[in-house]
PASEBA-1860 file (N, C-alpha, C; in nm, 3 decimals):
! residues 150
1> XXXXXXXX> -0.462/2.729/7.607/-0.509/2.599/7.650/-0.565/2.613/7.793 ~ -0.673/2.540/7.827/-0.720/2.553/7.957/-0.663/2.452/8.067 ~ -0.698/2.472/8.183/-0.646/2.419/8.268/-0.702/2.237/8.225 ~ -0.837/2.229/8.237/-0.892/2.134/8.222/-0.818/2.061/8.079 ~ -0.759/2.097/7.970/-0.707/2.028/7.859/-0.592/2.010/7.855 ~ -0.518/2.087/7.989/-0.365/2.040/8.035/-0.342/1.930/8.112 ~ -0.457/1.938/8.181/-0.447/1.789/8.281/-0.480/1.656/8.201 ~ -0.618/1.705/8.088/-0.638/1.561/8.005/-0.532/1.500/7.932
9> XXXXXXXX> -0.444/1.591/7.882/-0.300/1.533/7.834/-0.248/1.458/7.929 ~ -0.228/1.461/8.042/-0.163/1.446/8.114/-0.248/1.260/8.142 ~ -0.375/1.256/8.173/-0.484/1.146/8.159/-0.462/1.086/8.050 ~ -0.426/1.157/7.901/-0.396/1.054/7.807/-0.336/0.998/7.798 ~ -0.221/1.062/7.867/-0.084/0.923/7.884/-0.074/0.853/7.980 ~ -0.166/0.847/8.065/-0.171/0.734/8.126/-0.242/0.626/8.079 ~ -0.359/0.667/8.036/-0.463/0.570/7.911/-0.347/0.496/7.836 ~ -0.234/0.578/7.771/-0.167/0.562/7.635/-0.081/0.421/7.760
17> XXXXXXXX> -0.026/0.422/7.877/0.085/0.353/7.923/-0.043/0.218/7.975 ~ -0.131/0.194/8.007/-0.270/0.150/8.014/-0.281/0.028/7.964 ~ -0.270/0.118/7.822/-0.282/0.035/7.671/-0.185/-0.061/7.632 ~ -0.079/0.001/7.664/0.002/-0.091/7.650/0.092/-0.170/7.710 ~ -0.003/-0.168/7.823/0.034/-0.268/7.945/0.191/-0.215/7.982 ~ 0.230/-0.101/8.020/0.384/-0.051/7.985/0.336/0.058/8.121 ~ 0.394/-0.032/8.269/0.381/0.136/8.365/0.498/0.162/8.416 ~ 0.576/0.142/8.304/0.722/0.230/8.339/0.676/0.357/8.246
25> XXXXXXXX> 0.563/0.362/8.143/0.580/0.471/8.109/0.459/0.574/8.252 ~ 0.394/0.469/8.299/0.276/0.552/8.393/0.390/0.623/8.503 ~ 0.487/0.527/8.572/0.532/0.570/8.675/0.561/0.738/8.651 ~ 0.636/0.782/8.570/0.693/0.918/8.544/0.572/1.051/8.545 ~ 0.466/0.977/8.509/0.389/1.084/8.510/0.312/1.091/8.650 ~ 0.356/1.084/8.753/0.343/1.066/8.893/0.470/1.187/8.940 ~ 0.423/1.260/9.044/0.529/1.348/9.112/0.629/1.287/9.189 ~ 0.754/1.288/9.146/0.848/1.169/9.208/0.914/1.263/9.330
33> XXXXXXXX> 0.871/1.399/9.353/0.926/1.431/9.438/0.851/1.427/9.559 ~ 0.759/1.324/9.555/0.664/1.333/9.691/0.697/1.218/9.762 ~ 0.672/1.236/9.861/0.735/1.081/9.965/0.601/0.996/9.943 ~ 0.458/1.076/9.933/0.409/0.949/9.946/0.272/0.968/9.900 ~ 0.243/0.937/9.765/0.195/0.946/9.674/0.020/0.903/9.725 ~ -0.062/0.928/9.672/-0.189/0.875/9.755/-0.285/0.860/9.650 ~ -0.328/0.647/9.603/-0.396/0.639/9.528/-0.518/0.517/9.549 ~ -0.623/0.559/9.500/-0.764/0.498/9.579/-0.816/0.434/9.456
41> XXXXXXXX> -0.790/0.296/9.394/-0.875/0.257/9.311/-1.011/0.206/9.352 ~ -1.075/0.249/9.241/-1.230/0.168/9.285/-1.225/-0.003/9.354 ~ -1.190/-0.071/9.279/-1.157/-0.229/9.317/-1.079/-0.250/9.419 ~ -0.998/-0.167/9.485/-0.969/-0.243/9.641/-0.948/-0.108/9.750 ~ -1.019/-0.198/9.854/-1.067/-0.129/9.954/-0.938/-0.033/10.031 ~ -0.805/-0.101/10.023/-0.693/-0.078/10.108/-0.640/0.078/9.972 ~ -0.657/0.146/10.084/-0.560/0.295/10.003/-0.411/0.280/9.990 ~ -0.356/0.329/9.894/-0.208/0.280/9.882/-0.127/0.431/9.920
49> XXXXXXXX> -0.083/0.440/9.975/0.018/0.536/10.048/0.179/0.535/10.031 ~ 0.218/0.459/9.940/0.356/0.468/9.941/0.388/0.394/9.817 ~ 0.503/0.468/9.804/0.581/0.400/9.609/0.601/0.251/9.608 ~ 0.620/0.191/9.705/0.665/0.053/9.691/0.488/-0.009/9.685 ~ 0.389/0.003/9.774/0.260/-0.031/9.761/0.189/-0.017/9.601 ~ 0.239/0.154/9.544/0.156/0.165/9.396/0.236/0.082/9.287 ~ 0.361/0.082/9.286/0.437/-0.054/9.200/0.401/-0.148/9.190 ~ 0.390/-0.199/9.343/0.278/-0.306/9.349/0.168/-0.368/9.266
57> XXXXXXXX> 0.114/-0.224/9.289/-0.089/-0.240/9.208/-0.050/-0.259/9.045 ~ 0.075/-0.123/9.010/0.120/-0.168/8.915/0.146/-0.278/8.853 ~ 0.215/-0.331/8.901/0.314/-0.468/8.864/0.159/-0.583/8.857 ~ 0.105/-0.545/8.971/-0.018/-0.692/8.943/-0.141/-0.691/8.875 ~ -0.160/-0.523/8.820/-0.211/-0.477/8.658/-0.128/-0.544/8.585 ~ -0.026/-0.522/8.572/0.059/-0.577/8.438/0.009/-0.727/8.434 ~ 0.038/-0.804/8.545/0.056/-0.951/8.533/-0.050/-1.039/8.558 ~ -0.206/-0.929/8.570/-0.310/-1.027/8.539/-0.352/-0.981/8.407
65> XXXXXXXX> -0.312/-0.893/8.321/-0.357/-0.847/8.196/-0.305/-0.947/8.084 ~ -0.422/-0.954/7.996/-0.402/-1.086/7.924/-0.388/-0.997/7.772 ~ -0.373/-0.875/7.775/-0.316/-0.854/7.612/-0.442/-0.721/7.581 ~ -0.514/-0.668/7.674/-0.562/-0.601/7.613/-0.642/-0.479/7.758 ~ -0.616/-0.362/7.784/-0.684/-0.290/7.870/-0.721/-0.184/7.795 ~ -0.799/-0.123/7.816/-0.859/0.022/7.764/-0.918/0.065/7.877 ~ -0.831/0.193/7.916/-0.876/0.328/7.999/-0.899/0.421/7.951 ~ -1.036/0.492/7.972/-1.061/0.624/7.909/-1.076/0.727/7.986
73> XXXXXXXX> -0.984/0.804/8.034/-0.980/0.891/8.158/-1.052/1.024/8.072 ~ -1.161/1.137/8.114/-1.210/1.212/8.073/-1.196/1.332/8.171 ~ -1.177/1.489/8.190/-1.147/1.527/8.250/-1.268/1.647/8.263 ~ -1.342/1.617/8.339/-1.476/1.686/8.346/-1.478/1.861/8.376 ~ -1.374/1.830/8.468/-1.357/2.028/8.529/-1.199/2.001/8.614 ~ -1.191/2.118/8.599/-1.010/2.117/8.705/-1.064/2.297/8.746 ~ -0.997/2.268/8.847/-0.997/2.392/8.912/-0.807/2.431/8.977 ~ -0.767/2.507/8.968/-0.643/2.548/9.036/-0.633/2.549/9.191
81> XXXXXXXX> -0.529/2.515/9.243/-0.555/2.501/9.406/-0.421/2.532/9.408 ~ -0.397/2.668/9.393/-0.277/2.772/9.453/-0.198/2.748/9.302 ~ -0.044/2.824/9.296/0.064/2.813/9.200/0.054/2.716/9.108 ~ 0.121/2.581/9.212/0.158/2.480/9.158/0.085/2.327/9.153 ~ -0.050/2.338/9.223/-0.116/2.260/9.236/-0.277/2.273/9.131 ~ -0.345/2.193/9.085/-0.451/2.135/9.065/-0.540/2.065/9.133 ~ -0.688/2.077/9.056/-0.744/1.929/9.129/-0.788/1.925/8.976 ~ -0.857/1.812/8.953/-0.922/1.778/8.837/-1.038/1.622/8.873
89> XXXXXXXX> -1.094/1.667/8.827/-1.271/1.599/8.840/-1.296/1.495/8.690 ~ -1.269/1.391/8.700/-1.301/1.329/8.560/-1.320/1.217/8.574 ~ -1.369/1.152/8.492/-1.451/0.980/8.443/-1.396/0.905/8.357 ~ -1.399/0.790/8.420/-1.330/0.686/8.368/-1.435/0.565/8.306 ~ -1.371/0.522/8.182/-1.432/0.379/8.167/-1.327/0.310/8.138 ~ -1.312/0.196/8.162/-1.217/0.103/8.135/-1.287/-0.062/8.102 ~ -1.192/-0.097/8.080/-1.232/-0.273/7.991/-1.097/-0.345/8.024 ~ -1.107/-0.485/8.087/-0.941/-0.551/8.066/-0.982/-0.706/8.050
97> XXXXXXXX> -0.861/-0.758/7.969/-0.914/-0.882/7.954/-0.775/-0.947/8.036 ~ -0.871/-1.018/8.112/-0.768/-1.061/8.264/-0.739/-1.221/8.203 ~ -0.601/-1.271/8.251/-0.575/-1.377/8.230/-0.671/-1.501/8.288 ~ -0.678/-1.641/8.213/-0.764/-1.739/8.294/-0.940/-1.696/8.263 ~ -0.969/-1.584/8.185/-1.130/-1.509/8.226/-1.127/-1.539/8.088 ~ -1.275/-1.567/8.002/-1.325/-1.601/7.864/-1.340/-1.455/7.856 ~ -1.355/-1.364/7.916/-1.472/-1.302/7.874/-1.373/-1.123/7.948 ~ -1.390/-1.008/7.862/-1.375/-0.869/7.932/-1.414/-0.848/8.068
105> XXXXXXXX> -1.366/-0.790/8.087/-1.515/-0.698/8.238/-1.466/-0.581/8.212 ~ -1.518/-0.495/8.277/-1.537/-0.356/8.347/-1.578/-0.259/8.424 ~ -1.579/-0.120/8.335/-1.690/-0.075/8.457/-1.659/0.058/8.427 ~ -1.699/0.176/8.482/-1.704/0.294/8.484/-1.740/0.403/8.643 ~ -1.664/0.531/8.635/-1.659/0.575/8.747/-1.617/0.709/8.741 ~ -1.622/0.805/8.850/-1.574/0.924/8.840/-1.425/0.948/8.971 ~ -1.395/1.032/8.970/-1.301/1.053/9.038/-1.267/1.193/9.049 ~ -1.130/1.155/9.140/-1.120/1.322/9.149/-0.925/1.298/9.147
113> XXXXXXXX> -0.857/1.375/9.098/-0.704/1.359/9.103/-0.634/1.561/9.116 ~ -0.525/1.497/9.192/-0.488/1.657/9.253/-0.332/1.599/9.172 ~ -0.309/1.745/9.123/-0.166/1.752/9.050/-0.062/1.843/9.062 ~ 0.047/1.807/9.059/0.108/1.922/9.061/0.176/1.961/8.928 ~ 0.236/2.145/8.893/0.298/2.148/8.796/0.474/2.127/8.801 ~ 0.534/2.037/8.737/0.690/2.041/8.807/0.758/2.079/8.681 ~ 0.867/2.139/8.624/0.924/2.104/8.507/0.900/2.048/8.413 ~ 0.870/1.928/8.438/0.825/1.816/8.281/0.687/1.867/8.290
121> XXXXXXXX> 0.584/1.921/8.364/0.458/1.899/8.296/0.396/1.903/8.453 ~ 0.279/1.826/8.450/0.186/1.785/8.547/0.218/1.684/8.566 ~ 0.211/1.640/8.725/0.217/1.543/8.759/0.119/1.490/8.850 ~ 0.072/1.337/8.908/0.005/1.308/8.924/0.038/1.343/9.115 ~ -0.028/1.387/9.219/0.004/1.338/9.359/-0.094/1.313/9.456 ~ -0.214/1.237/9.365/-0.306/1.232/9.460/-0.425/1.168/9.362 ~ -0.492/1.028/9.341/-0.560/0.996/9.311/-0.672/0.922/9.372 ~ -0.822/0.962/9.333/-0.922/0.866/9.391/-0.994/0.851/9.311
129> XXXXXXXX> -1.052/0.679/9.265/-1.180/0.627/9.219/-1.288/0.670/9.312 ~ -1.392/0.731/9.236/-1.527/0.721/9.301/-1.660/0.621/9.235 ~ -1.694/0.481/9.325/-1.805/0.467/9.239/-1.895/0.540/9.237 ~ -2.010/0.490/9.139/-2.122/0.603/9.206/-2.224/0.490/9.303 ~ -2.321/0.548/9.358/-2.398/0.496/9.458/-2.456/0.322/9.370 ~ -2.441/0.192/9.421/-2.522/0.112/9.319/-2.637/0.163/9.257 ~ -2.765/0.236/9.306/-2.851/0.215/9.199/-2.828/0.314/9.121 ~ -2.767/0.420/9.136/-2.666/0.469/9.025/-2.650/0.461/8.931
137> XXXXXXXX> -2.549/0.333/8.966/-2.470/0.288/8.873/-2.575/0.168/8.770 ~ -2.630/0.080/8.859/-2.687/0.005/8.769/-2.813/0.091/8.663 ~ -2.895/0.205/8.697/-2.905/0.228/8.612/-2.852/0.305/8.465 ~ -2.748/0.327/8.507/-2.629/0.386/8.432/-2.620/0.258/8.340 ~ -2.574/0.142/8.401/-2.540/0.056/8.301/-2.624/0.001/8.237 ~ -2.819/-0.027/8.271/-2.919/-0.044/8.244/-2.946/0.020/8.073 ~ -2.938/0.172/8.071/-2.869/0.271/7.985/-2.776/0.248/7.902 ~ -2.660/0.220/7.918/-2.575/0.166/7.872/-2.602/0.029/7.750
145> XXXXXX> -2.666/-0.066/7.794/-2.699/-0.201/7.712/-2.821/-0.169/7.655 ~ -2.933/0.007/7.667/-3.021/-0.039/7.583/-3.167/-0.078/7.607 ~ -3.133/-0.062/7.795/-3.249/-0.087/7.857/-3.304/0.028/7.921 ~ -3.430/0.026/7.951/-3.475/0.114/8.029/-3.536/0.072/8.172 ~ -3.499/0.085/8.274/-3.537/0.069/8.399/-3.611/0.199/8.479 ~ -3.686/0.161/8.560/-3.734/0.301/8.649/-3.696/0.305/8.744
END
């Protein structure tokens, strides 16, 4: 198995805890032996630096989710960074249907996540959303629905 299809396991279960609105199963797959975990979602500007802050983000995923999220974490390339560490390079799309909202949203993005290997597996100790540049992205999504823009 390659490095890159050890870490996507590792991305699927977070998709899988995602799905089912359940991040007591996400928390574990996070390195619990780190003091202070470091994670950068696309949607807010403030970096979260500590377990009580990512519970947080957690907990207020859970409680604006109205019954339905889909994350598709994809794991583009991983490279090894010494023994026990990783990085891994992969893309996300996601969909959530937020409480109070008629309607989905989403969006899509790349990132980059550094891991370590502990006993149970890989773990997560270092995550960042990257958007891509707006016109980027909008023609990405232009693409996406079917259109063609120049």
């Amino acid at each position: 198995m390659t490095l890159a299809n050890e870490l996507q396991a590792l991305f699927d279960e977070v998709s899988a805890g995602f799905a089912a609105n359940d991040f007591d199963r996400v928390r574990p797959l996070w390195d619990a032996d780190d003091p202070a975990p470091f994670y950068a979602a696309e949607e807010h500007e403030t970096l979260v630096t500590s377990w009580p802050e990512l519970e947080a983000y957690w907990a207020a995923t859970r409680d604006i989710n109205a019954g339905g999220c889909v994350a598709r974490w994809t794991v583009a390339a991983a490279k090894p960074l010494g023994d026990a560490h990783a990085v891994a390079q992969f893309t996300l799309d996601w969909k959530i249907h937020v409480r109070g909202q008629p309607e989905p949203f989403g969006g899509f993005c790349r990132g980059l996540a550094v891991c370590r290997r502990t006993p149970a597996g890989w773990r997560f100790a270092a995550y960042t959303e990257a958007p891509l540049a707006p016109l980027t992205y909008l023609r990405k999504l232009y693409v996406r629905v079917g259109r063609d823009i120049a």
